[in-house]
HTML snippet that shows the backbone in 3Dmol.js (N, CA, C, O; Angstrom):
<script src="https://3Dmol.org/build/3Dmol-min.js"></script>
<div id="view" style="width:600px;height:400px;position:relative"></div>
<script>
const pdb = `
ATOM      1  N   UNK A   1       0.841  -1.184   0.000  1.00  0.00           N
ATOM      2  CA  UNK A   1       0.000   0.000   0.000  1.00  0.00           C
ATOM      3  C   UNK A   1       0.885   1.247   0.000  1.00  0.00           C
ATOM      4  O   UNK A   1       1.848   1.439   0.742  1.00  0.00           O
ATOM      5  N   UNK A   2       0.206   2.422  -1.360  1.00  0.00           N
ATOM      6  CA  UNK A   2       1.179   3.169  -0.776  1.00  0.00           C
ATOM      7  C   UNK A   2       0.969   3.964   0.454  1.00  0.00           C
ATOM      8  O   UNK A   2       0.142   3.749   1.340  1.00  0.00           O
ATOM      9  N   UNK A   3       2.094   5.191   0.353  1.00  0.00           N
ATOM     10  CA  UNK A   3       1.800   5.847   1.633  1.00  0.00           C
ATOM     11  C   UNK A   3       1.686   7.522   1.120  1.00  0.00           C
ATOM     12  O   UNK A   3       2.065   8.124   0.115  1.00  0.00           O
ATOM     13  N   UNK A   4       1.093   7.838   2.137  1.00  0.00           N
ATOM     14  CA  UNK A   4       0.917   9.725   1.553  1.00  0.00           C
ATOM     15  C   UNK A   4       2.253  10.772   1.770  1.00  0.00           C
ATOM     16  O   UNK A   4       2.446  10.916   2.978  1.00  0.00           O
ATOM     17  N   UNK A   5       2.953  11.326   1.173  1.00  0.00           N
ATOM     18  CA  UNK A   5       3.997  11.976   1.185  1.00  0.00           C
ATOM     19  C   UNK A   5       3.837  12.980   2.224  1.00  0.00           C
ATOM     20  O   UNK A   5       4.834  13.215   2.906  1.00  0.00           O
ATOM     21  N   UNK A   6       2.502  13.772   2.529  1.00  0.00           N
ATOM     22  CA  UNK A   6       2.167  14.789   3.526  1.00  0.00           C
ATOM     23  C   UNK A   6       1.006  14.362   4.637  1.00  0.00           C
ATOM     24  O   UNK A   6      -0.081  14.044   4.156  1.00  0.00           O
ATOM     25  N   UNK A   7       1.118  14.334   5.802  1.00  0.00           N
ATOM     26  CA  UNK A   7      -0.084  14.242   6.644  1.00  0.00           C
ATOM     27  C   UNK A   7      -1.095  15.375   6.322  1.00  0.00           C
ATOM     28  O   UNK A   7      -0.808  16.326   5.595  1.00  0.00           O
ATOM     29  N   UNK A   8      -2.484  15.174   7.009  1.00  0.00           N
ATOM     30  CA  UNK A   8      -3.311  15.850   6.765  1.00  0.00           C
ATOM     31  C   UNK A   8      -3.024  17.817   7.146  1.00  0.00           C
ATOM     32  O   UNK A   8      -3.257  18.887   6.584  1.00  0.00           O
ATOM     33  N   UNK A   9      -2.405  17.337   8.413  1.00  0.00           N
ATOM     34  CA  UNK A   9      -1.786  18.701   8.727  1.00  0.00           C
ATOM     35  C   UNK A   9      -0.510  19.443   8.019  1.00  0.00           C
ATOM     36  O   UNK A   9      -0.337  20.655   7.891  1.00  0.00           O
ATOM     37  N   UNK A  10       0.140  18.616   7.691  1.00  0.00           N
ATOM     38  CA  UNK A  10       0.996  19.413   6.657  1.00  0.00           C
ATOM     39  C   UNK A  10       0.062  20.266   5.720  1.00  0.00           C
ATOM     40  O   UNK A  10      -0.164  21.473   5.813  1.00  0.00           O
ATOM     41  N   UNK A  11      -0.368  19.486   4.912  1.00  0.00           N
ATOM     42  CA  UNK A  11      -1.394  19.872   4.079  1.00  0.00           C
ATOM     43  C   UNK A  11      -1.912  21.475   3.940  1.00  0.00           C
ATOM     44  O   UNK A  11      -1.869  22.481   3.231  1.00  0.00           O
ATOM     45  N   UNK A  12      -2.529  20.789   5.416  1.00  0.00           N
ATOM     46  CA  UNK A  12      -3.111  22.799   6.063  1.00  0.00           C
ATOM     47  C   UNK A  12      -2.255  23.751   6.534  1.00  0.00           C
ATOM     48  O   UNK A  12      -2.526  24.924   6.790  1.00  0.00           O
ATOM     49  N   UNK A  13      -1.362  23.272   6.620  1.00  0.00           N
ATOM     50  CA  UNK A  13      -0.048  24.081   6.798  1.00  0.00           C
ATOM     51  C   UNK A  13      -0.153  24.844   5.387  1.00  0.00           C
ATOM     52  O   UNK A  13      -0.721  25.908   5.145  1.00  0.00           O
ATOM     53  N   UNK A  14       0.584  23.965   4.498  1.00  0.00           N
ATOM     54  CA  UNK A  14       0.843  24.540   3.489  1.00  0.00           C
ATOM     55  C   UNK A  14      -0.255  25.800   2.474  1.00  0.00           C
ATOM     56  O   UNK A  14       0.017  26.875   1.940  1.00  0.00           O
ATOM     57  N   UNK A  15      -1.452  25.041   2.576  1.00  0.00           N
ATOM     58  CA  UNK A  15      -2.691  26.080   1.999  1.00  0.00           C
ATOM     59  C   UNK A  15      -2.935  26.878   2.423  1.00  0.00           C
ATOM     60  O   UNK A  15      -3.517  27.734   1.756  1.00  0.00           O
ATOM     61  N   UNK A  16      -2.650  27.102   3.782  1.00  0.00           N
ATOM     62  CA  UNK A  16      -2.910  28.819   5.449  1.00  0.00           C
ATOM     63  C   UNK A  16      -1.917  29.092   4.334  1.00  0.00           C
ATOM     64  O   UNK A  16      -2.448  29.501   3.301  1.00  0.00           O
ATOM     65  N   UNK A  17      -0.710  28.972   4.308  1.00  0.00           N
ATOM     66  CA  UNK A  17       0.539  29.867   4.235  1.00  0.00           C
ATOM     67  C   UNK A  17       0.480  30.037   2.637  1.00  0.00           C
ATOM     68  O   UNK A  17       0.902  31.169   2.400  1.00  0.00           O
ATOM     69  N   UNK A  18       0.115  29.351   1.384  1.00  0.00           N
ATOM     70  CA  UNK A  18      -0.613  30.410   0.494  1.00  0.00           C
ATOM     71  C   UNK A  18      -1.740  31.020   0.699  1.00  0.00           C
ATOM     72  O   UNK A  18      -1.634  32.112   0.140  1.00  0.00           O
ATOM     73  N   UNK A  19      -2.768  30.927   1.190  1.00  0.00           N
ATOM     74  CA  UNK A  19      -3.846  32.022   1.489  1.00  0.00           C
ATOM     75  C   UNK A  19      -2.910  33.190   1.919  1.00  0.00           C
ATOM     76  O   UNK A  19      -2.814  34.166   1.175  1.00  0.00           O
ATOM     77  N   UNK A  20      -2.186  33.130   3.140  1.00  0.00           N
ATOM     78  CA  UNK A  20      -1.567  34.053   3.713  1.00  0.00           C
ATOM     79  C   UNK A  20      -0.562  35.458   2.393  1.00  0.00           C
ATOM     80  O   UNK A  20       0.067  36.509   2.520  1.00  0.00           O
ATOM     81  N   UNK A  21      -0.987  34.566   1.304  1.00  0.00           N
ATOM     82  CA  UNK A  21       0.556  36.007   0.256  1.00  0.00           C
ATOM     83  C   UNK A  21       1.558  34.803  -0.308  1.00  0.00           C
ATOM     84  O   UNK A  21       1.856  35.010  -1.484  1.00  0.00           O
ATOM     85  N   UNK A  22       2.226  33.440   0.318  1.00  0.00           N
ATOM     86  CA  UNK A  22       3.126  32.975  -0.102  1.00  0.00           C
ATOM     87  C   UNK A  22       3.290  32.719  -1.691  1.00  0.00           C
ATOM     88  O   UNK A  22       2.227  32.436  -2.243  1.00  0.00           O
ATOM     89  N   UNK A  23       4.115  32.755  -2.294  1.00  0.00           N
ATOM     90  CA  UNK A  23       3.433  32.645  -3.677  1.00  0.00           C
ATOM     91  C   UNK A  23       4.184  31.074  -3.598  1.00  0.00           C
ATOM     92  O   UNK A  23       5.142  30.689  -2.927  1.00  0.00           O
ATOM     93  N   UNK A  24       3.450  30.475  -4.428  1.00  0.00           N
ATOM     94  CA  UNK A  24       3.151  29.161  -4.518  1.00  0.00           C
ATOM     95  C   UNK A  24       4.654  28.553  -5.124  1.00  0.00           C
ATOM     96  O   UNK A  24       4.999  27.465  -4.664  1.00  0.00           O
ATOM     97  N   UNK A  25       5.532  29.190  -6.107  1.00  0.00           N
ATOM     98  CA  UNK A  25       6.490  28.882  -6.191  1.00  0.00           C
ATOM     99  C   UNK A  25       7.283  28.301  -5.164  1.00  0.00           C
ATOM    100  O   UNK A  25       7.628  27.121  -5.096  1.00  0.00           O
ATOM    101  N   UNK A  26       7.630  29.526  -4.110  1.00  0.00           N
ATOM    102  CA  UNK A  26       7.791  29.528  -3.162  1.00  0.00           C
ATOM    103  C   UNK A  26       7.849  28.586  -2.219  1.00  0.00           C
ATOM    104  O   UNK A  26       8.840  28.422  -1.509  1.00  0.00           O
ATOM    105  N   UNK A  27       6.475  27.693  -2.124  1.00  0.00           N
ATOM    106  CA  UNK A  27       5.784  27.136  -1.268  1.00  0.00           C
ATOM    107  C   UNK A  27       6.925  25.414  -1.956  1.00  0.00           C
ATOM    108  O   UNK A  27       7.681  24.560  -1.493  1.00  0.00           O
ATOM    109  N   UNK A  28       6.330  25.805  -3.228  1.00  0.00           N
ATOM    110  CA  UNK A  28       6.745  24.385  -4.018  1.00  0.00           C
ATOM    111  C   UNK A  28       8.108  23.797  -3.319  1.00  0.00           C
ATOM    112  O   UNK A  28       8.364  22.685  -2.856  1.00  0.00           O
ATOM    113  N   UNK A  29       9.072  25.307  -3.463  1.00  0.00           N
ATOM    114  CA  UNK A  29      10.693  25.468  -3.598  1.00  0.00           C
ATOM    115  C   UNK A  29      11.147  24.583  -2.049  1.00  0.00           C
ATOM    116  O   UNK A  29      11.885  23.602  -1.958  1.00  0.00           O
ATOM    117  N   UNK A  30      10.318  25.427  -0.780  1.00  0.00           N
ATOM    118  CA  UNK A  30      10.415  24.615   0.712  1.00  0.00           C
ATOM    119  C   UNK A  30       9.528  23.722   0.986  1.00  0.00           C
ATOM    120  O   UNK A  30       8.894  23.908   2.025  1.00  0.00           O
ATOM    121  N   UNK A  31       9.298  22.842   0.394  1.00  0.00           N
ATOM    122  CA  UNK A  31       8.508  21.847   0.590  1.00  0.00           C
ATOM    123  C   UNK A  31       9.352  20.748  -0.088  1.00  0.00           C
ATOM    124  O   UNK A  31       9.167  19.578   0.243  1.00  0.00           O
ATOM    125  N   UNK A  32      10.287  21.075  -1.040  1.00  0.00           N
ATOM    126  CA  UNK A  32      10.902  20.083  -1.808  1.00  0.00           C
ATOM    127  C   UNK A  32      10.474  19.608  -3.321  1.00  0.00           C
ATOM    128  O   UNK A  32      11.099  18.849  -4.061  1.00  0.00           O
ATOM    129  N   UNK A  33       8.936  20.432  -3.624  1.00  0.00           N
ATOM    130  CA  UNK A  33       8.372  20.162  -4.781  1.00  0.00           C
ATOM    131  C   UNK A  33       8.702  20.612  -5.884  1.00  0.00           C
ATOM    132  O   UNK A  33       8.986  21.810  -5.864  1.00  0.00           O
ATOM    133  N   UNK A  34       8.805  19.876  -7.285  1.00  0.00           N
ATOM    134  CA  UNK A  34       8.420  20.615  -8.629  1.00  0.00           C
ATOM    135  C   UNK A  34       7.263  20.534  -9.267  1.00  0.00           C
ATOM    136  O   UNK A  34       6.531  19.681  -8.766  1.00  0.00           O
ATOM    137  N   UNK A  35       6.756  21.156 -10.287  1.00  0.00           N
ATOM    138  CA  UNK A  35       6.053  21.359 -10.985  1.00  0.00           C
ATOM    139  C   UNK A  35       6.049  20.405 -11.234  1.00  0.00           C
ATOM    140  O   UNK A  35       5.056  19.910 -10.699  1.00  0.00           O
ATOM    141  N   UNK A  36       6.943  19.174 -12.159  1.00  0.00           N
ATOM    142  CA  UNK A  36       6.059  17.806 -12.317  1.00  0.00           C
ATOM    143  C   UNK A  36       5.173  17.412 -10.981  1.00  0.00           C
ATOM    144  O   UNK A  36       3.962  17.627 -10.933  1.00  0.00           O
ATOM    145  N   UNK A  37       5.830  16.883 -10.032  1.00  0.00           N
ATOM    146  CA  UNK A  37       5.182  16.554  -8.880  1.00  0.00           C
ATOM    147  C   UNK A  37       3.975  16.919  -8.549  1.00  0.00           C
ATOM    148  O   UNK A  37       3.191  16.116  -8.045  1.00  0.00           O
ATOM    149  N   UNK A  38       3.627  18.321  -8.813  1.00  0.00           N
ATOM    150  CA  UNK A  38       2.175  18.857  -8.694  1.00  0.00           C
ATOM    151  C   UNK A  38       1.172  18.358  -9.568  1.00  0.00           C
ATOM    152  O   UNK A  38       0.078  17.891  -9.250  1.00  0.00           O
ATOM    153  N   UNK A  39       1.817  18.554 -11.078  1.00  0.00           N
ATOM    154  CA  UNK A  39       1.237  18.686 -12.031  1.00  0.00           C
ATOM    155  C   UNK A  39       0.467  16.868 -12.096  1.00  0.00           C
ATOM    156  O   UNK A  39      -0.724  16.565 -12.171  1.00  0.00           O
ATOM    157  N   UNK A  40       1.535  16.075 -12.040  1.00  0.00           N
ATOM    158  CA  UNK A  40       1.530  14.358 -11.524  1.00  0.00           C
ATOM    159  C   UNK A  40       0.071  14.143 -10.668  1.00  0.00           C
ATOM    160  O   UNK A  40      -0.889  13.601 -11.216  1.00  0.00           O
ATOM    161  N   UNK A  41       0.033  14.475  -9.707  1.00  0.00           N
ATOM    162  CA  UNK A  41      -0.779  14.458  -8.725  1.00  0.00           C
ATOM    163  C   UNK A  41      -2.023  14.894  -9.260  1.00  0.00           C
ATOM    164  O   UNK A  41      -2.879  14.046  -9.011  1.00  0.00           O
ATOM    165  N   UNK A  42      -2.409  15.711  -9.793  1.00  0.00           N
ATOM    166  CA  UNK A  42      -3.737  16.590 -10.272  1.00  0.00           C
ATOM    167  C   UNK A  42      -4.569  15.193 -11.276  1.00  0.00           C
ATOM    168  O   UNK A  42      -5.769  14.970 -11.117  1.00  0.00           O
ATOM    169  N   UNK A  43      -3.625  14.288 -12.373  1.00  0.00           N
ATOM    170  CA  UNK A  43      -3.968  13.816 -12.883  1.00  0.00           C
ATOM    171  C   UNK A  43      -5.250  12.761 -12.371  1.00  0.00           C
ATOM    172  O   UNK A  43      -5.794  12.012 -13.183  1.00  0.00           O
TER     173      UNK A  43
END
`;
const viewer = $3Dmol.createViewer("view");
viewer.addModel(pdb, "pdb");
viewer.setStyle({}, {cartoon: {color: "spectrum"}});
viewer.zoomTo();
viewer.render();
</script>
């Protein structure tokens, strides 16, 4: 089984702190993410 890369609270971490102004780049850059990775996921 897999497993989830972020707990639920990360999660809300991360979405407060773009609501908050962060620009999402940003967010991607300290979190460890790229644009594939996002883009991957949506599918």
């Amino acid at each position: 089984m897999k497993t989830e890369r972020y707990s639920t609270e990360q999660i809300i971490s991360i979405l407060k702190e773009a609501d908050a102004g962060m620009p999402v780049k940003d967010l991607w850059r300290k979190r460890g993410l790229s644009s594939p990775d996002v883009i991957g996921k949506q599918e």
